[in-house]
C-alpha positions, 0 to 999 in steps of 0.5 A: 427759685434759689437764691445765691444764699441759697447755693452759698449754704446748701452747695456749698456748706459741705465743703465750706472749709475746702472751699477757703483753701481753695480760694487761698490757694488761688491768692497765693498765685498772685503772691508768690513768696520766689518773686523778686522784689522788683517792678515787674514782679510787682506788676505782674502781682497786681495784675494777678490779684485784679484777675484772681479778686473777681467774685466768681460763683466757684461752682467748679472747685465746688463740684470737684470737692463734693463729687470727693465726699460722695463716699463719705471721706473729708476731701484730701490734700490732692482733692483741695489742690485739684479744685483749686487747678480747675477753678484757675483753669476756668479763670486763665480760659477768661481771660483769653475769652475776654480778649478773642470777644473784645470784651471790656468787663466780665462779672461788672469790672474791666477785663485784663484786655481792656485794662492792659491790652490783648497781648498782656492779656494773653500772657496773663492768661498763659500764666494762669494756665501754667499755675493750674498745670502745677497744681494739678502735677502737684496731685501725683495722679497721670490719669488726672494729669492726662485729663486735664491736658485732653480739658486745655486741648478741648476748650482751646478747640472750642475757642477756636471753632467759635472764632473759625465759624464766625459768621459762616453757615456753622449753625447746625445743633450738633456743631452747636452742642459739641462746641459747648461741650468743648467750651463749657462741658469738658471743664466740668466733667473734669472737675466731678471726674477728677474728684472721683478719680483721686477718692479712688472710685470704680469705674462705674462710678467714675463714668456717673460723675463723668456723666454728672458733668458733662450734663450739668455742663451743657445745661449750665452752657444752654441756660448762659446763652439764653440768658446772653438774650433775656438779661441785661448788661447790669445782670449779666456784668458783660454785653448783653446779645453779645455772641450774636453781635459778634456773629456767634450762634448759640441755640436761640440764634440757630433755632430761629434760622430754623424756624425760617431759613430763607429769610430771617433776622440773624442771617440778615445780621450776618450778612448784613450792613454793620450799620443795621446790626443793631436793628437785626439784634432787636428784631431777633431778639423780639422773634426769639420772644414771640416765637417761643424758643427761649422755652423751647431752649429752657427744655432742652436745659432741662433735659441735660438736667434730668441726665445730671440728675440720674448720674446721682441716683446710685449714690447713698443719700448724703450731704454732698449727694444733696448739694450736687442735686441742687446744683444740678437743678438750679442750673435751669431754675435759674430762668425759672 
């Protein structure tokens, strides 16, 4: 199983140098040289840097600068710039996550809504959203300008399709896997789109990248909410179990109404007293276990794998090539 040292020197070496930039760049967010010396400004910078300082993996800017070098090029002012636009993207999306789930930390520390509430949340948010905007204007290009105004339109919807379908009967695997796509999969087939898009790649092999994201997206998606059910709240730095606790079903979760849809812990969950919830959770959790389907799910992660995977097969052999292979595979090794 690869270790974080592992991804951190064989993703990520390749495009090491690009990736402090990109990290640079997110800092300069929260430090901008127009803000006026003044309480708000300084407030709002503070804000800024707790939300902008959380450790997170960078898989995404990571993907955007590697998908750049697949035809041998160092990645360009424009390529760093768009890495730094999709990674700030994904953080603005926390935040607002954070504050729709009621979340009090995520990655171990408080969430902007616990620290200063929903509606600084939201604004916070926004903030961010706008600053990747001008990242991304800043590439010149109206094809990636267009996708990732089509990315903010498709993880608002997937927002608010999990909001929506809170404990109805949404719990169809198609439902399922278009919402993940939404959520989780249009960000990272923008980030290894992009990256083609702005190395000027032909058509065919833009569609490979298009293909390399979008699978590597609904696996990474599968394997997260597996582990929402087999991690702890220390593993995780969030809630463990906590979509389901918030009536949300993933795929664990719909598998098992499949198994017995007459009668099963998460509709009694759903359906339920509040003052059972906890009860239903573990009964769940332990028929998920017994059952099998934290397998079952792990196949189907592996399946989307396998299709990232073969997006890459065209590729001349290279370090960056190797670096998205691995990627690819850890993102189910990772309950392996």
């Amino acid at each position: 199983m690869l270790t974080k040292s592992d991804i951190e020197s064989t993703v990520y070496g390749p495009v090491e140098v690009e990736l402090q930039r990109v990290i640079a760049s997110l800092i300069a967010v929260a430090d901008r040289e127009d803000a006026e010396n003044i309480e708000s400004d300084i407030v709002l910078q503070e804000r800024l840097e707790h939300i902008l300082a959380a450790p997170g993996k960078r898989v995404r800017p990571a993907i955007t600068l590697l998908t750049s070098k697949l035809w041998g090029k160092s990645p360009s002012e424009s390529q760093v710039t768009m890495a730094a636009a999709v990674e700030l993207l994904h953080i603005a999306t926390l935040v607002h996550d954070d504050m729709v789930d009621s979340a009090d930390l995520r990655r171990g520390r408080a969430t902007p809504s616990n620290l200063w509430g929903g509606r600084t949340a939201v604004l916070l948010g926004d903030y961010l959203f706008a600053a990747a905007a001008m990242f991304v204007c800043d590439t010149n290009n109206v094809r990636v300008i267009k996708r990732f105004a089509e990315t903010i339109m498709e993880l608002a919807k997937g927002e608010l399709t999990e909001l929506i379908g809170e404990g109805n009967s949404l719990s169809s695997r198609d439902a399922y896997f278009k919402r993940i796509y939404n959520k989780t999969g249009s960000l990272f087939t923008t980030a290894a789109e992009s990256g083609a898009i702005l190395a000027g790649a032909s058509d065919a092999d833009e569609a490979r990248m298009h293909d390399y994201g979008y699978s590597l997206g609904m696996a990474y998606q599968v394997m997260d909410d597996v582990l929402d059910f087999t991690s702890t709240s220390e593993e995780l730095g969030k809630p463990a179990c906590n979509d389901l606790r918030q009536g949300i079903l993933t795929l664990p979760s719909i598998m098992l109404i499949e198994r017995s849809p007459e009668d099963n812990p998460v509709t009694r969950l759903l359906n339920g007293s509040p003052d059972d919830k906890e009860i239903h959770l573990e009964q769940a959790v332990a028929q998920m276990r017994d059952t099998g389907i934290f397998d079952e799910c792990i196949v189907v992660a592996d399946d989307y794998v396998r299709r990232s995977l073969e997006s890459l097969q065209d590729f001349d052999d290279s370090e960056a090539k190797s670096s998205l292979h691995t990627l690819a595979s850890f993102a189910s090794n990772r309950l392996h």
